[in-house]
C-alpha positions in Angstrom: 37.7 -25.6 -30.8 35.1 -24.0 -28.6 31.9 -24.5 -30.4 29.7 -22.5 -28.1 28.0 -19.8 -29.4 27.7 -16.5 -27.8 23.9 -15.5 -26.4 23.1 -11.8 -27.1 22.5 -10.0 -23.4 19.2 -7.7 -24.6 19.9 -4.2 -23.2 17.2 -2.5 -21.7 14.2 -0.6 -22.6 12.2 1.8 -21.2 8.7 4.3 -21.8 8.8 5.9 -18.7 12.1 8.4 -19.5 14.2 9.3 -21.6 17.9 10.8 -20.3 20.7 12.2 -22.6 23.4 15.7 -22.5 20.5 18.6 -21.6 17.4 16.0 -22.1 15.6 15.0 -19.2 11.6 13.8 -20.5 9.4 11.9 -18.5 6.5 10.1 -20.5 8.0 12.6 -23.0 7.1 16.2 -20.9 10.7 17.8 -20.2 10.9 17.8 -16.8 11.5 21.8 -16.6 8.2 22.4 -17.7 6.8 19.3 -15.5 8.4 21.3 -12.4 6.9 24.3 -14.0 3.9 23.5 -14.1 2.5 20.1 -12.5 1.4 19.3 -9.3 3.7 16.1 -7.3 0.1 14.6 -7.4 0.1 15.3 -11.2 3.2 13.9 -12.0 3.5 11.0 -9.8 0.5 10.0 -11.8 2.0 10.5 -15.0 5.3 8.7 -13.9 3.2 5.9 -13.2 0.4 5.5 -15.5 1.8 6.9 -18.5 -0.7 10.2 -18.9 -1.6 13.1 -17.5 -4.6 12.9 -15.1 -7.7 15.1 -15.5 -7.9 18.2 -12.6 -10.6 15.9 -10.4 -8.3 12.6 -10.7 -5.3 14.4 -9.8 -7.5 16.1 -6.6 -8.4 12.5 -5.8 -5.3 11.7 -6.1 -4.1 13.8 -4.0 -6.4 12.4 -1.0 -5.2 9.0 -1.3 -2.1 10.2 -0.5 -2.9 12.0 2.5 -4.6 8.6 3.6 -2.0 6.9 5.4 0.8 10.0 6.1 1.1 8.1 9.6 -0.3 6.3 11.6 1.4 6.4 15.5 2.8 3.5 17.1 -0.2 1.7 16.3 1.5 1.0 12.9 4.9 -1.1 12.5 6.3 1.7 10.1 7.3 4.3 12.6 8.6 1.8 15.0 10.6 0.1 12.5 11.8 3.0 11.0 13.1 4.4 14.8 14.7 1.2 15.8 16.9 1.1 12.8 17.2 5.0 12.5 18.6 4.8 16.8 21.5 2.4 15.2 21.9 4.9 12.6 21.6 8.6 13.7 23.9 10.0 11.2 21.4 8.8 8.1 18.2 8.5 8.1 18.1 6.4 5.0 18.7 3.5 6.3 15.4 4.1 8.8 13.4 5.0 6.2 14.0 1.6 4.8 13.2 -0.5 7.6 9.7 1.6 8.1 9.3 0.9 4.1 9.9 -2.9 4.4 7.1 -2.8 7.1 4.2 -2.0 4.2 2.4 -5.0 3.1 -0.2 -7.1 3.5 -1.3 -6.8 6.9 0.1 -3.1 7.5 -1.3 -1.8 4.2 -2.7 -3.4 1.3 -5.0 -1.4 -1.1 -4.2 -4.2 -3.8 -5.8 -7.0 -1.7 -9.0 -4.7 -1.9 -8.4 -4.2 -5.9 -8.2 -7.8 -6.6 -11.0 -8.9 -4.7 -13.0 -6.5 -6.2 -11.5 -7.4 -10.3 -12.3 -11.2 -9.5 -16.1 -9.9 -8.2 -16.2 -7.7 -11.2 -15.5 -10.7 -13.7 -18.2 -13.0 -11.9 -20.9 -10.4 -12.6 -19.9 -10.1 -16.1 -19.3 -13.5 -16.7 -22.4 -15.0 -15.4 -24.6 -11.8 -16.0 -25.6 -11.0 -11.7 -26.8 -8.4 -10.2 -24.4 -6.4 -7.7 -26.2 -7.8 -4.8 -26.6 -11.5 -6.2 -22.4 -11.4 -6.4 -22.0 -10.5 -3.2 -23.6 -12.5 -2.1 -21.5 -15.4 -3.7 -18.4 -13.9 -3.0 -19.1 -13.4 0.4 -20.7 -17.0 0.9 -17.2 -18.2 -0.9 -15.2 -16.1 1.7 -17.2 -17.9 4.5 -17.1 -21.4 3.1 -13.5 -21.0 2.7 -13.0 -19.2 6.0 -11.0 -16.4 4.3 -11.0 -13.1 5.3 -12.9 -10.1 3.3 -9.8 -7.5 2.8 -10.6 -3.7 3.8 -12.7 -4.3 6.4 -12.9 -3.4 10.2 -9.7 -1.7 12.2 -9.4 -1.9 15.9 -9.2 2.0 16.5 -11.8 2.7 14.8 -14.9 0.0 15.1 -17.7 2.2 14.3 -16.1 3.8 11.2 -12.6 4.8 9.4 -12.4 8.4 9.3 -9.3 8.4 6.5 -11.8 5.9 4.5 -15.1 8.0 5.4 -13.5 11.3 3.9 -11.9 9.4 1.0 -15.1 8.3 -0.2 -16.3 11.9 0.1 -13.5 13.7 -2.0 -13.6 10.7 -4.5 -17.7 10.9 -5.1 -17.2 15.1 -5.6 -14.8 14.7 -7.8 -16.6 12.0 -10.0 -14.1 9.3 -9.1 -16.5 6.5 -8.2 -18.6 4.0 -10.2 -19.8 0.6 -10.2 -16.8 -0.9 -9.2 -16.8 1.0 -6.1 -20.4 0.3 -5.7 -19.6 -3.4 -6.1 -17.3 -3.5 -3.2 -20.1 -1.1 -1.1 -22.5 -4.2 -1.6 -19.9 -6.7 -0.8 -19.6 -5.0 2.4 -23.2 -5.0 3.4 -23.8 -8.5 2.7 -20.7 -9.5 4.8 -22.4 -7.6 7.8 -26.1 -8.5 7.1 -24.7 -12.7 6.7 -21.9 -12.1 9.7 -23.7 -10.0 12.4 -20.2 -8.1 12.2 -20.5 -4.1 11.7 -17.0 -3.7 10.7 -16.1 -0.7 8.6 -14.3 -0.2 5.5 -10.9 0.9 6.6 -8.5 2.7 4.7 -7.2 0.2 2.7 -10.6 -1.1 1.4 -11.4 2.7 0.3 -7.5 3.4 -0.9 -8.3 0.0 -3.3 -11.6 1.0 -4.7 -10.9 4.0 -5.6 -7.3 3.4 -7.2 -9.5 0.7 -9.5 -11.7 3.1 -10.5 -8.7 5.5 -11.2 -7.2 2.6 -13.5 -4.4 1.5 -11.1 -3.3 -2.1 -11.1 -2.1 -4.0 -7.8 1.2 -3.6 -8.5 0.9 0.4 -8.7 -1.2 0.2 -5.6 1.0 -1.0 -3.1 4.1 1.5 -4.5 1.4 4.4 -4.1 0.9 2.9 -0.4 4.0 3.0 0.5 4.5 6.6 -0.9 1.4 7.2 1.6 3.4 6.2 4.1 6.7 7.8 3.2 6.3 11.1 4.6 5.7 10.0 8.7 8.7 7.4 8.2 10.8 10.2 7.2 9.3 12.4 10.4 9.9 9.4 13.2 13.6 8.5 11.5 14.6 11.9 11.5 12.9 12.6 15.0 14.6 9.5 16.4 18.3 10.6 15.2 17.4 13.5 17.6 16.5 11.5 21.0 19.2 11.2 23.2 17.9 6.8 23.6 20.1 5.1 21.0 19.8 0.8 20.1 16.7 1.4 21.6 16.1 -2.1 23.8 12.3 -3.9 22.8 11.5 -6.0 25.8 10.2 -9.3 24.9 9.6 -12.7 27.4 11.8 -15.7 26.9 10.2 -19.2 26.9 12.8 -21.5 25.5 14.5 -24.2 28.2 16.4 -22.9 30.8 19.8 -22.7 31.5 22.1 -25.9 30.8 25.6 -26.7 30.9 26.6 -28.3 27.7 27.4 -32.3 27.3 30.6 -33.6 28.4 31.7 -34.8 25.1 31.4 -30.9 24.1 33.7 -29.5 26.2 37.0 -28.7 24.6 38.8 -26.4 27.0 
């Protein structure tokens, strides 16, 4: 007699929508009236945090978006995205993918930004410092440990990130910037004043203080990166699928041993 018992399988559960016969709701806002009404800004941020945004975080928003659209053949994401789309010029999906899978930590990573700045955050509350006094231990941690401070410096742009410069701009108009932000601002200085090294904050570093102050966590970040992204990895797949080059070749140098015949005591013919 089998005496195993059976294990109940949990079905699953959800707060983000809600799907039946004429029912679409998302956070529960019908979707009619969402497309009625909302901006995509608007309602990517309710689909992802749950509320509606005020007008100024949905503007700001909106700007973090527009930070990382494209970025050339400087970036992985549009080469990737052409070398798989030249394989596959009837879809493009399968392009968009492989520029996708190129977002992370060294392409783009807001989150890395975020996190250093939550840990920073805790150490001034927990010890009761100044925003100066924690930089200055976070940045003599970061130098002792030879790691590197995320969100800073980018080779095209070594006197200052535009996207980042203009970021800041929209997000301090709108009212989406507080001591968080600042926190990370002072972390930056004291990196260059202990360093001698004038590097800027980049995009990233900007993208991840401002998504903290907008309530983001990590995890949210790097999807709302990639959706950055998203729009030139659909532009360079589809633009690929219309060049006449396909299985575009990527020249590279081979250094292994050179030719050989194999072992006698491998050769079966």
């Amino acid at each position: 007699m089998d005496q195993t018992k059976s294990v109940p399988i949990p079905g699953w559960s959800t707060e983000i929508s809600e799907v039946g016969f004429h029912k679409i709701e998302i956070r529960g806002y019908a979707l009619d009236e969402i497309i009625r009404n909302l901006t995509f800004s608007e309602a990517i941020y309710l689909t992802i945090r749950g509320e509606l945004p005020s007008r100024n975080q949905a503007r700001v928003l909106d700007a973090v978006l527009c930070g990382i659209v494209d970025h050339g053949f400087f970036a992985p994401t549009g080469i990737a995205a052409r070398i798989v789309a030249s394989a596959n010029p009837d879809n493009i999906i399968p392009g968009v993918v492989g520029g996708i899978l190129t977002v992370g930590s060294v392409t783009v990573s807001p989150q890395d930004t975020a996190e250093l700045i939550r840990a920073a955050w805790k150490l001034k509350e927990e010890k009761g410092l100044s925003k100066e006094e924690t930089a200055e231990m976070i940045v003599e941690e970061a130098r002792t440990q030879k790691k590197r401070i995320p969100g800073l410096g980018h080779p095209l742009h070594p006197t200052g990130d535009p996207r980042a410069m203009a970021l800041e701009e929209v997000a301090r108009k709108n009212g989406v910037w507080g001591e968080k932000s600042e926190l990370y601002k002072a972390i930056h200085r004291i990196f260059v004043l202990k360093t001698g090294k004038d590097l800027p904050i980049n995009i990233d570093g900007m993208m991840g203080c401002i998504l903290t102050e907008m309530g983001f966590d990590s995890k949210e970040m790097a999807g709302i990166a990639a959706l950055s992204y998203m729009p030139g990895i659909i532009a360079h797949a589809v633009e690929e699928t219309k060049e006449q080059v396909r299985l575009r070749a990527v020249e590279g140098e081979y250094k292994g041993v050179p030719l050989r015949k194999l072992p006698g005591e491998y050769l079966r013919g």
